[in-house]
PyMOL Python script that loads the backbone (N, CA, C, O; Angstrom):
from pymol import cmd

cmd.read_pdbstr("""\
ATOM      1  N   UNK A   1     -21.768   3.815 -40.806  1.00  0.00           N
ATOM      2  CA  UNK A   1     -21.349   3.008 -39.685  1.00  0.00           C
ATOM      3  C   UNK A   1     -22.508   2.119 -39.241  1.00  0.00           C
ATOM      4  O   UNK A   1     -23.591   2.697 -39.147  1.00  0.00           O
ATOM      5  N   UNK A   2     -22.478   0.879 -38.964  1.00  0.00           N
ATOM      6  CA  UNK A   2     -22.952  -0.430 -38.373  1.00  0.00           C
ATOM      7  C   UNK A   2     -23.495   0.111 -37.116  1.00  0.00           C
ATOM      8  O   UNK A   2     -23.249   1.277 -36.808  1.00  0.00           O
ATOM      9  N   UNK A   3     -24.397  -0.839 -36.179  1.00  0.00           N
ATOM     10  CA  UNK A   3     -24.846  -0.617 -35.313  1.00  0.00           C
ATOM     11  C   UNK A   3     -23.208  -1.429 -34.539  1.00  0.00           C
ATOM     12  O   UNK A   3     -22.422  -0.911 -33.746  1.00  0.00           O
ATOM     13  N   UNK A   4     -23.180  -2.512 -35.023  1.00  0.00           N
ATOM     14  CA  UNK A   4     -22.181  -3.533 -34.592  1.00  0.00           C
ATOM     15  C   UNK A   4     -20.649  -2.432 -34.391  1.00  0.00           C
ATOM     16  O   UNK A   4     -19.998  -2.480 -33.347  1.00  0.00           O
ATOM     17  N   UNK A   5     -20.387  -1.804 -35.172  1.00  0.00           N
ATOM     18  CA  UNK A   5     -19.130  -1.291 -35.324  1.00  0.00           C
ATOM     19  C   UNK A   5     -19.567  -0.133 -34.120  1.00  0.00           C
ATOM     20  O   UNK A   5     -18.600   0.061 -33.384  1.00  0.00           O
ATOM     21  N   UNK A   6     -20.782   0.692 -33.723  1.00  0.00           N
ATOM     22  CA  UNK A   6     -20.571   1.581 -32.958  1.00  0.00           C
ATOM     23  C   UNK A   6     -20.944   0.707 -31.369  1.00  0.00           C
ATOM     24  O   UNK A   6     -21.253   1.215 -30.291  1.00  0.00           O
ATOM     25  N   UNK A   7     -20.840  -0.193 -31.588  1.00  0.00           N
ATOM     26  CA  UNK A   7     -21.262  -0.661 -29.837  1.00  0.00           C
ATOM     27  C   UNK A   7     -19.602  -1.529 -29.727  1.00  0.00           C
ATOM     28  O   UNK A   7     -19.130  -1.602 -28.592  1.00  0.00           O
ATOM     29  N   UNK A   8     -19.126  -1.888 -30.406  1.00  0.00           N
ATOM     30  CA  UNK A   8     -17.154  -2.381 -30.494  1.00  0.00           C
ATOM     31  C   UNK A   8     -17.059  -1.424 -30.341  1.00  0.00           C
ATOM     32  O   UNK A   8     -17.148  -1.695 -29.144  1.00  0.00           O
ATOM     33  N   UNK A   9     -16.919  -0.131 -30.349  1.00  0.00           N
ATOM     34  CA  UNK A   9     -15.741   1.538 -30.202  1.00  0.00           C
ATOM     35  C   UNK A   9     -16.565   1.449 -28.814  1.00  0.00           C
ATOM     36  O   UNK A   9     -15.867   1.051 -27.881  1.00  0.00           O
ATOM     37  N   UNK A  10     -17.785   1.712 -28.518  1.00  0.00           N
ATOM     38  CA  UNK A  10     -18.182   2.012 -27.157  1.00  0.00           C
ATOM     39  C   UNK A  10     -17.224   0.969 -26.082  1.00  0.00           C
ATOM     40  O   UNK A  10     -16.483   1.362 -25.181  1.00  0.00           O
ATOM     41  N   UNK A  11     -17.495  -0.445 -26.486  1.00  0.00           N
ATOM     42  CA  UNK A  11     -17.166  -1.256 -25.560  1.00  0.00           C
ATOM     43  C   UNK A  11     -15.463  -1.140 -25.172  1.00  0.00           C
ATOM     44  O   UNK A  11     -15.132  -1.680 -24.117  1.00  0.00           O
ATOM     45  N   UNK A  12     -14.638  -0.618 -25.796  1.00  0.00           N
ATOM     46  CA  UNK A  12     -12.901  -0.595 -26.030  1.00  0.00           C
ATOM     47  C   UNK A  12     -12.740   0.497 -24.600  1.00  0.00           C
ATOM     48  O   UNK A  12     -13.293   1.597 -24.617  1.00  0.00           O
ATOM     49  N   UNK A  13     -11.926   0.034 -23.410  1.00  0.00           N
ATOM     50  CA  UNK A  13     -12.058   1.352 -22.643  1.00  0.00           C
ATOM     51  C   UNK A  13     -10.428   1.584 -23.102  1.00  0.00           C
ATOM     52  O   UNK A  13      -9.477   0.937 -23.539  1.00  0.00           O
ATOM     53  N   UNK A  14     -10.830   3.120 -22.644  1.00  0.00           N
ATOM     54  CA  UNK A  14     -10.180   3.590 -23.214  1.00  0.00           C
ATOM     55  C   UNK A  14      -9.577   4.833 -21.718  1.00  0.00           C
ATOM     56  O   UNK A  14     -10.220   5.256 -20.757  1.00  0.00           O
ATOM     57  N   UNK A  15      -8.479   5.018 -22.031  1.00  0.00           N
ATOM     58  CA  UNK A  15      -7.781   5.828 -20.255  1.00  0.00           C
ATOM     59  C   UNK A  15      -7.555   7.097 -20.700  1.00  0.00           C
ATOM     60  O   UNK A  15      -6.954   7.750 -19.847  1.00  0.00           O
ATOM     61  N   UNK A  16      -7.851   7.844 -21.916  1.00  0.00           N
ATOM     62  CA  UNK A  16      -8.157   9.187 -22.317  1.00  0.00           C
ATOM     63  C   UNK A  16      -9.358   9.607 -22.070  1.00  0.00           C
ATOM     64  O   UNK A  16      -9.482  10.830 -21.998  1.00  0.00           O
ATOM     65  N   UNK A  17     -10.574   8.765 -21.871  1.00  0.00           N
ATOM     66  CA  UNK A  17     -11.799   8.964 -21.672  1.00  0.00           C
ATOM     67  C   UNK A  17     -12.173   9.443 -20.064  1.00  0.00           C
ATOM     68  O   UNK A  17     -13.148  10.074 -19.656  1.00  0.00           O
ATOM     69  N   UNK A  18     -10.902   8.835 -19.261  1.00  0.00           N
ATOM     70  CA  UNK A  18     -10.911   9.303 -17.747  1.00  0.00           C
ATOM     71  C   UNK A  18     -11.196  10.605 -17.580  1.00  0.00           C
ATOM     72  O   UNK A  18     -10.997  11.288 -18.584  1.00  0.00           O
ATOM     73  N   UNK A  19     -11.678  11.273 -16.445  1.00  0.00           N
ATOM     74  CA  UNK A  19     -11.790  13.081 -16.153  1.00  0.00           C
ATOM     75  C   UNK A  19     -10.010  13.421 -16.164  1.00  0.00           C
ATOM     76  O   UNK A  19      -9.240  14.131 -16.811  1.00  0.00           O
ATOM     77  N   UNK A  20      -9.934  12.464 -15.055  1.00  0.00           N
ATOM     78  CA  UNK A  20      -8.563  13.437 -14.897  1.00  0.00           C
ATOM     79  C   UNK A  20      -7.137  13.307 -15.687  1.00  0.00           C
ATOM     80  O   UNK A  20      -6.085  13.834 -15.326  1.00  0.00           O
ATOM     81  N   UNK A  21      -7.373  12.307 -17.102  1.00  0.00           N
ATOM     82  CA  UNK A  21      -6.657  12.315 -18.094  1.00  0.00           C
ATOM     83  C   UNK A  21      -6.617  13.707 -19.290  1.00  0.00           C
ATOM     84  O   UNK A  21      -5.763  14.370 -19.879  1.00  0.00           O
ATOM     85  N   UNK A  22      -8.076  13.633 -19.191  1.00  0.00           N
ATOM     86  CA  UNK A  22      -9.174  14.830 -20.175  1.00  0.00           C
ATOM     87  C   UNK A  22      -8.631  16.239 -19.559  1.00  0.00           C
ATOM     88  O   UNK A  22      -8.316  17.234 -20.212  1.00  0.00           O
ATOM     89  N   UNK A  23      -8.604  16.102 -18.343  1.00  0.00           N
ATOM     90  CA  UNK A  23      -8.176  17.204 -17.689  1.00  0.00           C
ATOM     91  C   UNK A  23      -6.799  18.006 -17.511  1.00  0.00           C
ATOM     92  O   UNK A  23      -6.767  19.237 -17.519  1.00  0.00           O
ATOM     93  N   UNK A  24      -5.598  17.152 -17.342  1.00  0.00           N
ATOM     94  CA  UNK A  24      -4.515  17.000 -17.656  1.00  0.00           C
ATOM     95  C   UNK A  24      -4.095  17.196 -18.823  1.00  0.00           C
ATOM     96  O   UNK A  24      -2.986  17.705 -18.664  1.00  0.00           O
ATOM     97  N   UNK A  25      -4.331  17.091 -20.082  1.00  0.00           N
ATOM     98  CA  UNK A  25      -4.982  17.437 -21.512  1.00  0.00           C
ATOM     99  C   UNK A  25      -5.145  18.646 -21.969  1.00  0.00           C
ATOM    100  O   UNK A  25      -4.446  19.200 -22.817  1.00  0.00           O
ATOM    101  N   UNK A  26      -6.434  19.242 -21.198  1.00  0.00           N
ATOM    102  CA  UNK A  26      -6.664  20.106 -21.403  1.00  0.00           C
ATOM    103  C   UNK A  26      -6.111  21.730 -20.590  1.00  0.00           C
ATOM    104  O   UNK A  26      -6.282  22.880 -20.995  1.00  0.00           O
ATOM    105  N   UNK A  27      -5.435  21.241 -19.364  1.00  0.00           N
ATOM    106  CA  UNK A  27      -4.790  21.892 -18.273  1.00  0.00           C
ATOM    107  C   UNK A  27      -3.115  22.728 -19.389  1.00  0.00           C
ATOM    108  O   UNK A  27      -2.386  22.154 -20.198  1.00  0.00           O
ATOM    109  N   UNK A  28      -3.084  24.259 -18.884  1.00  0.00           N
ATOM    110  CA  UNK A  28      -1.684  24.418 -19.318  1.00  0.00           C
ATOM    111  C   UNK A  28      -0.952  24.951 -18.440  1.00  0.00           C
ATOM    112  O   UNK A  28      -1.480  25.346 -17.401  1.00  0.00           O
ATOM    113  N   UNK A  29       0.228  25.069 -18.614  1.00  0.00           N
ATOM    114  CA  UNK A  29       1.381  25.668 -17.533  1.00  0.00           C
ATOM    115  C   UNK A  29       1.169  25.366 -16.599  1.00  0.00           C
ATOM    116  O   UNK A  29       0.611  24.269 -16.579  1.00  0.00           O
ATOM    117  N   UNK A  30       1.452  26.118 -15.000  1.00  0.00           N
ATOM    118  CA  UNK A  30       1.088  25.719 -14.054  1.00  0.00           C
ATOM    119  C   UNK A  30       0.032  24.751 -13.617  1.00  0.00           C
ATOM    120  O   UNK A  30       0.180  23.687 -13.016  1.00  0.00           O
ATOM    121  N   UNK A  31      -1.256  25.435 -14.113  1.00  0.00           N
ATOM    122  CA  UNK A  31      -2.249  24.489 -13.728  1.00  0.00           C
ATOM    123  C   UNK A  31      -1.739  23.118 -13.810  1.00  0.00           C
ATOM    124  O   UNK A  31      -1.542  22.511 -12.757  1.00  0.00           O
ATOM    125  N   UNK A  32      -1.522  22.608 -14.840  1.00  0.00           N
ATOM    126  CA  UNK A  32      -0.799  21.346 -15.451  1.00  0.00           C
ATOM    127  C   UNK A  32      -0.065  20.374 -14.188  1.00  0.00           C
ATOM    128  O   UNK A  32      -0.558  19.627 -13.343  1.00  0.00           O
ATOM    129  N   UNK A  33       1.357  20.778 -14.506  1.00  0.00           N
ATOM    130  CA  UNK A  33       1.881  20.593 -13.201  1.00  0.00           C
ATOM    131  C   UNK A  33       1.369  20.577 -11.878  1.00  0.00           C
ATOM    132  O   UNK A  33       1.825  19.667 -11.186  1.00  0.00           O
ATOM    133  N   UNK A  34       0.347  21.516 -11.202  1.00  0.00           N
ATOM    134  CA  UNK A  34      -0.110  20.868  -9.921  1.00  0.00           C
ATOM    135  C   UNK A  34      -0.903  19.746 -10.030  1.00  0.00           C
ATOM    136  O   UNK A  34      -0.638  18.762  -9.338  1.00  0.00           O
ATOM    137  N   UNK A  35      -1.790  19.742 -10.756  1.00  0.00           N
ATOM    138  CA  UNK A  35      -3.003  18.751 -11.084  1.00  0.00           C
ATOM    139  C   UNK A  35      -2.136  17.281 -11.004  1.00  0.00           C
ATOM    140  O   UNK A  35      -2.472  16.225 -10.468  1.00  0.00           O
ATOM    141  N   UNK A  36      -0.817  17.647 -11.791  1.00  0.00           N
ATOM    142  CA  UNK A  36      -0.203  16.012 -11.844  1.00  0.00           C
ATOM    143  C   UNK A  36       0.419  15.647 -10.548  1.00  0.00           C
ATOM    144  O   UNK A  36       0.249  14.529 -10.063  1.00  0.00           O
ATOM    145  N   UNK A  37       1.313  16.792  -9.833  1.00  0.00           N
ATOM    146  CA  UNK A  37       1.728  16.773  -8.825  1.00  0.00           C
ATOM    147  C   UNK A  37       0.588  16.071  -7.143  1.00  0.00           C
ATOM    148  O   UNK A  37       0.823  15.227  -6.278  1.00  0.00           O
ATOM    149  N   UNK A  38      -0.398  16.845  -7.377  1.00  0.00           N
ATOM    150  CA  UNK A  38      -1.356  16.272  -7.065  1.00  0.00           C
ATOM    151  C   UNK A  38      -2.101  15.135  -6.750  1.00  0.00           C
ATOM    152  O   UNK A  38      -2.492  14.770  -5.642  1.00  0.00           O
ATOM    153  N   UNK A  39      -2.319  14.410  -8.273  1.00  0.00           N
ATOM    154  CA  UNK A  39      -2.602  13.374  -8.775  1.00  0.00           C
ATOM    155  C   UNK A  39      -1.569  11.965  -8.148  1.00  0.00           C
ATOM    156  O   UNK A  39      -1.935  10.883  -7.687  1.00  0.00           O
ATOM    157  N   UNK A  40      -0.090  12.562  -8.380  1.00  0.00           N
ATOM    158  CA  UNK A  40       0.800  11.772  -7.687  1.00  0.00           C
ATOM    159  C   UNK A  40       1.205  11.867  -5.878  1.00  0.00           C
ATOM    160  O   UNK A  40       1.848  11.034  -5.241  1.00  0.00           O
ATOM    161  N   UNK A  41       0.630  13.076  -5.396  1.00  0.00           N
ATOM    162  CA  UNK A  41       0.436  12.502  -4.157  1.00  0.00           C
ATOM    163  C   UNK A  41      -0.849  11.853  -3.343  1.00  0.00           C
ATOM    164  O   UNK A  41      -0.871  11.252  -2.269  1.00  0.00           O
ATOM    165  N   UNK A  42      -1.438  12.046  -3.852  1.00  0.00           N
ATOM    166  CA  UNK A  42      -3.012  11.134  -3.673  1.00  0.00           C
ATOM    167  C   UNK A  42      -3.036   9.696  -4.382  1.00  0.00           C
ATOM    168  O   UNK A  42      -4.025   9.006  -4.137  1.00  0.00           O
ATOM    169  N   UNK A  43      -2.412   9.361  -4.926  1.00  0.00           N
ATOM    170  CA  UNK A  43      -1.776   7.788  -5.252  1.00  0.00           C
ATOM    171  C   UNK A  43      -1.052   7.080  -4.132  1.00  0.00           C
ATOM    172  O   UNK A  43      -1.391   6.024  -3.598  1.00  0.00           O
ATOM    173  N   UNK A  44       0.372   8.097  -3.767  1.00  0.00           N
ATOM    174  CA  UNK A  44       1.090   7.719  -3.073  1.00  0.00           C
ATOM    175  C   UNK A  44       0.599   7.446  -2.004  1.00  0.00           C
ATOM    176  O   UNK A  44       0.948   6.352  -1.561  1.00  0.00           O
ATOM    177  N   UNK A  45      -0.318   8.212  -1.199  1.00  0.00           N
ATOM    178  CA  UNK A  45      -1.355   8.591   0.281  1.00  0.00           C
ATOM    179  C   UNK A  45      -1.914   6.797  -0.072  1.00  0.00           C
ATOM    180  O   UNK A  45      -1.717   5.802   0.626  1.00  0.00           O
ATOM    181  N   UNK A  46      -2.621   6.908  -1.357  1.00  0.00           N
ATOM    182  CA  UNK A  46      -3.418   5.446  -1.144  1.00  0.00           C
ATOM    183  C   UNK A  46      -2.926   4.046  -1.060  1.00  0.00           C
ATOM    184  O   UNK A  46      -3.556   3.062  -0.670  1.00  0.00           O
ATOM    185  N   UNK A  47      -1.381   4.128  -1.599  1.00  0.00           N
ATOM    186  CA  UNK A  47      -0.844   2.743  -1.582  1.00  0.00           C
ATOM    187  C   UNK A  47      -0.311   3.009  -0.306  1.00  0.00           C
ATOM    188  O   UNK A  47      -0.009   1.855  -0.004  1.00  0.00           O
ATOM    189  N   UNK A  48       0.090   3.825   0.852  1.00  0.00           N
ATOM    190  CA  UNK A  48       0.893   3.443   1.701  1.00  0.00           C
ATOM    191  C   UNK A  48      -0.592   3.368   2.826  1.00  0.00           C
ATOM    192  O   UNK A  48      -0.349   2.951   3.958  1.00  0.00           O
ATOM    193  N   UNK A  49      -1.666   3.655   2.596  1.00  0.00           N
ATOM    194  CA  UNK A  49      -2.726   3.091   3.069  1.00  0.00           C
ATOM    195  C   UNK A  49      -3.170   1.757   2.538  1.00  0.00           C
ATOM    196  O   UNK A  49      -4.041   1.174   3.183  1.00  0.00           O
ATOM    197  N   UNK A  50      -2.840   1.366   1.785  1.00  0.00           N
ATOM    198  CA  UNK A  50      -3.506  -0.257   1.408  1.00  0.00           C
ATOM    199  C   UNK A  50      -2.538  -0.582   1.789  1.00  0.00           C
ATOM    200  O   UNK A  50      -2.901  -1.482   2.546  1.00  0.00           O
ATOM    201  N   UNK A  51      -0.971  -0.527   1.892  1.00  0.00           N
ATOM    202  CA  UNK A  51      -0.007  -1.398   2.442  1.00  0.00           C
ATOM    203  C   UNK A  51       0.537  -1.021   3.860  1.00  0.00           C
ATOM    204  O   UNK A  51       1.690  -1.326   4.164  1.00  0.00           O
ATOM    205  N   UNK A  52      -0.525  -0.168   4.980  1.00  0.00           N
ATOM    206  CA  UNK A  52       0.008   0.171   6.014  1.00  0.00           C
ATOM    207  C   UNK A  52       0.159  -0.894   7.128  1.00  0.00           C
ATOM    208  O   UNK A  52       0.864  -0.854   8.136  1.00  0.00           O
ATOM    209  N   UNK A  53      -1.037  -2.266   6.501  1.00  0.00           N
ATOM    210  CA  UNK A  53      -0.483  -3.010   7.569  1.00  0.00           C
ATOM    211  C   UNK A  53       1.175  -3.927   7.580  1.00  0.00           C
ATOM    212  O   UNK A  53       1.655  -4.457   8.582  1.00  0.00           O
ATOM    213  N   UNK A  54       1.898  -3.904   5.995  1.00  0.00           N
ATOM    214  CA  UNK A  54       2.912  -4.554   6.146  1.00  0.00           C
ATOM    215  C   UNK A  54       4.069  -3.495   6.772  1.00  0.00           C
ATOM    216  O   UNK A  54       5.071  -3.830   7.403  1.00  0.00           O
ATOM    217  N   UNK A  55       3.529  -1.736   6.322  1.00  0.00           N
ATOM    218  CA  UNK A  55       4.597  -1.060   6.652  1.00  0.00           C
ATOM    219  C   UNK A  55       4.590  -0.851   8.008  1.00  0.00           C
ATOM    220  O   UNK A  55       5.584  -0.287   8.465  1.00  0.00           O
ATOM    221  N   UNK A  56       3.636  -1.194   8.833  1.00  0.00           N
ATOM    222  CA  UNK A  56       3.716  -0.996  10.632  1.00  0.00           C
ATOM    223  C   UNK A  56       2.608  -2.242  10.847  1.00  0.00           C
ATOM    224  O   UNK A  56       1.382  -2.157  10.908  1.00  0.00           O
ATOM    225  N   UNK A  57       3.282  -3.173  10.920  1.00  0.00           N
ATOM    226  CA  UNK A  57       3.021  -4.548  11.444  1.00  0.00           C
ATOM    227  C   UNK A  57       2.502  -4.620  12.858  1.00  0.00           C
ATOM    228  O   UNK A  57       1.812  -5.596  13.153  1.00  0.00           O
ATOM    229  N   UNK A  58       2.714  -3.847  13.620  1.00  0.00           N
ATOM    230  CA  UNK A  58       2.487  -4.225  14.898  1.00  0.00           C
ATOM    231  C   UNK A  58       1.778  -2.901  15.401  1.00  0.00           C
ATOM    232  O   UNK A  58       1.895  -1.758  14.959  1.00  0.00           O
ATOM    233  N   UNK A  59       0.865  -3.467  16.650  1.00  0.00           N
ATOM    234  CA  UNK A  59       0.179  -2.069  17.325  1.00  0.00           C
ATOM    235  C   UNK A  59       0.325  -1.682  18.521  1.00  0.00           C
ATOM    236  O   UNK A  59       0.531  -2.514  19.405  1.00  0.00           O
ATOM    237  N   UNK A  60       0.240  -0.170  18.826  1.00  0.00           N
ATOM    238  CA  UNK A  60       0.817   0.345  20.084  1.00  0.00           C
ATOM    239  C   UNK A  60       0.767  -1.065  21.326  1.00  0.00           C
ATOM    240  O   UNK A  60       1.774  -1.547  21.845  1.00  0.00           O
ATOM    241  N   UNK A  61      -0.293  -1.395  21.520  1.00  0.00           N
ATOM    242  CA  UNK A  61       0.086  -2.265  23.023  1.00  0.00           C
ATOM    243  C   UNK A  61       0.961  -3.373  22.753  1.00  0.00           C
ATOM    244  O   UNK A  61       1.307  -4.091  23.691  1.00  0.00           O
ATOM    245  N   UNK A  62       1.399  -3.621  21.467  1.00  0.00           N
ATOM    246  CA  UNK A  62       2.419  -4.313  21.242  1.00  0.00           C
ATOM    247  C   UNK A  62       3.991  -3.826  21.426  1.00  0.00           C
ATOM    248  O   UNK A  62       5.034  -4.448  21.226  1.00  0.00           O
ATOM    249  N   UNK A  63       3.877  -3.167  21.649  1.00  0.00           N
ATOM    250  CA  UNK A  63       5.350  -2.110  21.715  1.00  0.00           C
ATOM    251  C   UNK A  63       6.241  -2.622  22.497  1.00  0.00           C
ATOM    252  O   UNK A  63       5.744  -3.600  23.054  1.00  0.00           O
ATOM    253  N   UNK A  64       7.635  -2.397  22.913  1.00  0.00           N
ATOM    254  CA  UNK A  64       7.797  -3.176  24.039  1.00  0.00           C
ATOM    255  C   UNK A  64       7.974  -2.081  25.818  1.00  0.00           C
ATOM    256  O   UNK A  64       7.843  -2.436  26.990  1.00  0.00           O
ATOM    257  N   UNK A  65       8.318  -0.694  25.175  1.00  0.00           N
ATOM    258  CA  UNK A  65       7.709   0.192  25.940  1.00  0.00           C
ATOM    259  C   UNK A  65       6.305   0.783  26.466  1.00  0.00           C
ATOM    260  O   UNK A  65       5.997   1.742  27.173  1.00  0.00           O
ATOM    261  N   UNK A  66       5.532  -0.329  25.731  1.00  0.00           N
ATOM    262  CA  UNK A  66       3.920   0.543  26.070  1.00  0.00           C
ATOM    263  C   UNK A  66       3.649   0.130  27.286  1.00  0.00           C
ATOM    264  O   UNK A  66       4.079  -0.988  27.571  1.00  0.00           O
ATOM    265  N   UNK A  67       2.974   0.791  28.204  1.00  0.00           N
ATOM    266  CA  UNK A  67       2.705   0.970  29.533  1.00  0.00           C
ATOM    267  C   UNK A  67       1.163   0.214  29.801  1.00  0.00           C
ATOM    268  O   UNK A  67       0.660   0.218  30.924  1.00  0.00           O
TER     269      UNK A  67
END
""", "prot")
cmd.dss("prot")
cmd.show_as("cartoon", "prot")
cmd.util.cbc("prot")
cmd.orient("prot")
């Protein structure tokens, strides 16, 4: 193998190389399943935090009951 050919394989990313792909992988039965379960609520937590300002547009002293 080339110097050239091993710095092209380094440079290729690659989403098996992730921990928590590797991990998932290597995880069986149960373990498995929570880790993903997991994985998919800590996604969910983060997009409805990057999109919390379209999902509640407005703030308490905006209300039309706020005191």
């Amino acid at each position: 193998m080339t110097a050239a050919t091993q710095t092209r394989r380094r440079s290729k990313f690659s989403f098996a190389r992730l921990p928590v792909i590797r991990q998932i992988r290597e995880a069986i039965g149960v373990q498995r399943w929570m880790l993903i379960i997991g994985t998919i609520l800590t996604l969910v937590f983060v997009l409805v935090a990057v999109f919390a300002p379209l999902l509640a547009p407005y703030g308490f002293g905006q209300l039309k009951d706020a005191s």
